[in-house]
N, C-alpha and C positions, 0 to 999 in steps of 0.2 A: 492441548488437544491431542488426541488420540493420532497418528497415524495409520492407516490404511495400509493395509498390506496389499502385494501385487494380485494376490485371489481378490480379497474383497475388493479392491478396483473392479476387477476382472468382470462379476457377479453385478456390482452398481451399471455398469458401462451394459451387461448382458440387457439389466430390464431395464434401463434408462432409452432404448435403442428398439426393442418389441414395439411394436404395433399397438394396436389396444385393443386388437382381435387377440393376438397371439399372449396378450396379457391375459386376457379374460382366459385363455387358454388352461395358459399355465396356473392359474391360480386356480383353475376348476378341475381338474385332473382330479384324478382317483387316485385314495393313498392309501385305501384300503376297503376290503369288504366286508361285511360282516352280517354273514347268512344272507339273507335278501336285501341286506341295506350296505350302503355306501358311505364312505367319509371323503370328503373329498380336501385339496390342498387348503384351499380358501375357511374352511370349517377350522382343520387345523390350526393355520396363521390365528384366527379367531380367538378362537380357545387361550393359546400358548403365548397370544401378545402383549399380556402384562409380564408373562414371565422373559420372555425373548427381550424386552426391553431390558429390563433388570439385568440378566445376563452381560446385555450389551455394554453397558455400565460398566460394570464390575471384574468381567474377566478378561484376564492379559491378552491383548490383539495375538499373540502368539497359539494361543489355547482355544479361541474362541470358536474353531470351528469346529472343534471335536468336540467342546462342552455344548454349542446351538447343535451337533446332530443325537447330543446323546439327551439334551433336553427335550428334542421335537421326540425322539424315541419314545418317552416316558410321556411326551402328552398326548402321541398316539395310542399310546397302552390305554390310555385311561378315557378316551375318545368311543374304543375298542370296549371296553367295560362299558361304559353307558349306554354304549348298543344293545348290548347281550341286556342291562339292565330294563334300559327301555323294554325291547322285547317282551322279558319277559312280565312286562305288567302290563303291556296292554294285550298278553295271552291270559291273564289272569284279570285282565278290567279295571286295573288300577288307574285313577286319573287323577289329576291338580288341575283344579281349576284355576283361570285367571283371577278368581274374589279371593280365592285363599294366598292366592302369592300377596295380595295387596295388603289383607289382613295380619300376614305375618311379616311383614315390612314394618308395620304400622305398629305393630307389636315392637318387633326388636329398636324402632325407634326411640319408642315408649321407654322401654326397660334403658336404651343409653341417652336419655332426652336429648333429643339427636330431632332435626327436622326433613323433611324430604330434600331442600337444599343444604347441607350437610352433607348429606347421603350421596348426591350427586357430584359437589366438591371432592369427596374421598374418593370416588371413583374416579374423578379424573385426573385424580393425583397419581393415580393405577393407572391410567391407560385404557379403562374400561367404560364405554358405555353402561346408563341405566337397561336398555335393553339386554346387554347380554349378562348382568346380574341376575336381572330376571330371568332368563334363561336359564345360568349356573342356578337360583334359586328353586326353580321349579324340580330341573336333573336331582337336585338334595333331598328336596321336599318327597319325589316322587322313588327315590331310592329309599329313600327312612321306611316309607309308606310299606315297601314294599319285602327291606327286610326285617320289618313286626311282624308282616304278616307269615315269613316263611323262615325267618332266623332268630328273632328274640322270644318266641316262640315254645321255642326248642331249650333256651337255655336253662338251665336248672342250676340253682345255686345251692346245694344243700348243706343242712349245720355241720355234717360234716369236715366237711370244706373250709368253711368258714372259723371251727374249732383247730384244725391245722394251720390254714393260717396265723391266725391266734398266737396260736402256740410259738410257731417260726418267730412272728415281727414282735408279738410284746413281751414274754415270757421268757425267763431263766437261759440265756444263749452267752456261751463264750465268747470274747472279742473285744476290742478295745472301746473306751468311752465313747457316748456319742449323741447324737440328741436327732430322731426320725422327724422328717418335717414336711410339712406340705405348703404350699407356698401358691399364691396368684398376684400376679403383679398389673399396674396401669399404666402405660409408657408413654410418652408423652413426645413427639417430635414431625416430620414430614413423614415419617415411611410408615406412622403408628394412626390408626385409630383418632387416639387424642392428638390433638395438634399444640396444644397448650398445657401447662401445670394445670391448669384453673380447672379442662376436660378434664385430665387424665384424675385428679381429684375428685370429681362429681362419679366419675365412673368407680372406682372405689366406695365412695361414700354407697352409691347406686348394690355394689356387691354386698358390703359389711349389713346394709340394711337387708337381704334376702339371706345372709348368714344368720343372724340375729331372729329373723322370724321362723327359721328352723331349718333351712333348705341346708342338704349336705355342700359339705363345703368343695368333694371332689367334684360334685356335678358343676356347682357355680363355677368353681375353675376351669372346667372343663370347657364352659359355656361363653366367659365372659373375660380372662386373662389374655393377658398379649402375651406371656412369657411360654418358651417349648415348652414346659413343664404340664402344661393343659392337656397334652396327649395321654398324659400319664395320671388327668385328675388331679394335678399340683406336686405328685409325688417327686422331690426329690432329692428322697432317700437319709442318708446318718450323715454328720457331721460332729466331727469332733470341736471343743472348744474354739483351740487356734483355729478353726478353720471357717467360723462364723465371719462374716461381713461386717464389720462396725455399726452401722444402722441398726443390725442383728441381734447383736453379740448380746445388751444387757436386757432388750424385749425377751429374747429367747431363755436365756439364764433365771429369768424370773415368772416363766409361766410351768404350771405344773400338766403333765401329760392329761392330755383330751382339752385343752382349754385353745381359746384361737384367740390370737391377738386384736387390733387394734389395730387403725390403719396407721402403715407406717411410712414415714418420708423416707426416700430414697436418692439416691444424686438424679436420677433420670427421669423419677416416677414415683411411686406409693404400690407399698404392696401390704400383704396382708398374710399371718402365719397361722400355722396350725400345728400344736405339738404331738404327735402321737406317741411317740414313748421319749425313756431317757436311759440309756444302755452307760451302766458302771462295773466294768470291766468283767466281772462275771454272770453280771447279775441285769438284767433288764426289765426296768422298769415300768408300767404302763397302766393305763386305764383299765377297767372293770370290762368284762367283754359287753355287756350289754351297752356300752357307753361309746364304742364301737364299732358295734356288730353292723350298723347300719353303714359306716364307710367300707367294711370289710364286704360287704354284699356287694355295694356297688362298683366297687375295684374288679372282683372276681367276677361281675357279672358282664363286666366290660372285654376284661379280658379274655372270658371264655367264647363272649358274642364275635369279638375281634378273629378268635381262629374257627369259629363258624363258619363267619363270612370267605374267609378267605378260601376256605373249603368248596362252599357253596360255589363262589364264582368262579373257581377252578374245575368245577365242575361243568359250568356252562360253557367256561372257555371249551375245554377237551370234548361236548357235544356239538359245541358251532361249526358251521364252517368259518375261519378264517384266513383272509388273503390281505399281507401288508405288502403296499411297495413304496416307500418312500426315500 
């Protein structure tokens, strides 16, 4: 067991001792404002409590109060952004109704044949109430909603673009051997999704079927993998021979650029590949652009919507008023 340092005593002893006035107090305080609205402590705690637990876990009782104040920082920022977000969709009328959050539950069930008790199980493996799902659920839904309408909008991917790219990733480039890859995986344990092989298997099998019926492979990834790699659409990146995974090594070696693998077992989980090119030493080899131009589209359209956004809400930020005090 963990030891307590003389602070953390200090802090347990502070609220073990409050009133349940001066609780209610302290947890209801203001920790920031943003333009006519408020956040207050208790929001916060809220928010930040699956992660704050996790934390707690995991980093050295020596470290932990600098990593809990640089955590709660980072979940007020982003507390602070869904204000300025809210905002601005219900000055432009955007709303998520309560049938649609049900709907799209009901949906992502479907897609992971997952049941409402399930659903609840994994949450509370998190620390999370089904209420405040739904709440993070809605904040998602009602941010997507909102930048279609004001940032994907805007984005333009032109053949341009997509011909330089091209050119860069599959075509004629110096540099040592290597084989470009896209990858989603299905992980299988307490902290995952899958709680079981048996899950983490159907959840695969669940992707390789929405592969197979044509859906890009960076979206699915992007959609439905446990691995970091999903931020990036599965991308990640060249490897050389030696540097393949075992499980890897002879799948990889034996598929020809543009082709996707096959599900495949891994010590943890199942994942599933996707070859895009095969780089031999000066020479880089790859699929026909047409064959594709549609994962290139949706790479650059991502990426470019990604520095959009950030734009955009730096923009909202630099017109709001805001006041943090935490």
């Amino acid at each position: 067991m963990r030891k307590l340092t003389i602070s953390a005593i200090s802090i347990l002893f502070f609220f073990i001792t409050l009133s349940p006035a001066a609780k209610a107090e302290v947890a209801d305080r203001i920790v920031a404002v943003v333009n006519d609205d408020i956040i207050t402590l208790s929001e916060l705690n809220e928010e930040g409590g699956p992660y704050f637990q996790e934390l707690i876990k995991k980093a050295p009782s020596d470290q932990l109060q600098a990593e809990m104040q640089k955590l709660r920082q980072e979940v007020l920022s982003h507390l602070v952004e869904q204000r300025l977000i809210d905002q601005q969709a219900a000055k432009l009328e955007i709303k998520i109704s309560d049938e649609e959050i049900s709907q799209t539950i009901d949906t992502m069930l479907a897609e992971n044949h997952a049941t409402r008790e399930d659903m609840k199980r994994d949450l509370a493996s998190k620390g999370m109430s089904e209420e405040q799902y739904k709440k993070q659920l809605k904040s998602q839904m009602l941010q997507s909603r909102l930048i279609n309408r004001e940032i994907r909008s805007k984005v333009v991917v032109t053949d341009d673009k997509v011909n330089q790219y091209y050119k860069e990733n599959y075509v004629a480039q110096p540099g040592a051997s290597g084989y470009h890859l896209l990858q989603m995986g299905f992980l299988w344990g307490s902290e995952y999704k899958q709680k079981s092989a048996a899950e983490a298997r159907k959840a695969a099998e669940n992707a390789k079927k929405q592969l197979d019926a044509g859906q890009n492979f960076s979206e699915v990834a992007g959609a439905l993998s446990d691995l970091p790699s999903k931020e990036d659409g599965g991308d990640i990146g060249v490897f050389q021979k030696n540097e393949l995974a075992p499980h890897m090594k002879d799948v990889v070696l034996a598929m020809k650029p543009g082709e996707t693998s096959g599900i495949i077992e891994a010590p943890n989980g199942y994942q599933i590949l996707k070859l895009i090119s095969i780089q031999d030493g000066n020479q880089l080899s790859g699929p026909p652009l047409v064959e594709v131009k549609k994962d290139i589209e949706t790479k650059l359209y991502k990426e470019e919507g990604e520095q959009l956004y950030k734009k955009w809400i730096a923009d909202l930020r630099a017109k709001a008023f805001i006041k943090q005090n935490l």
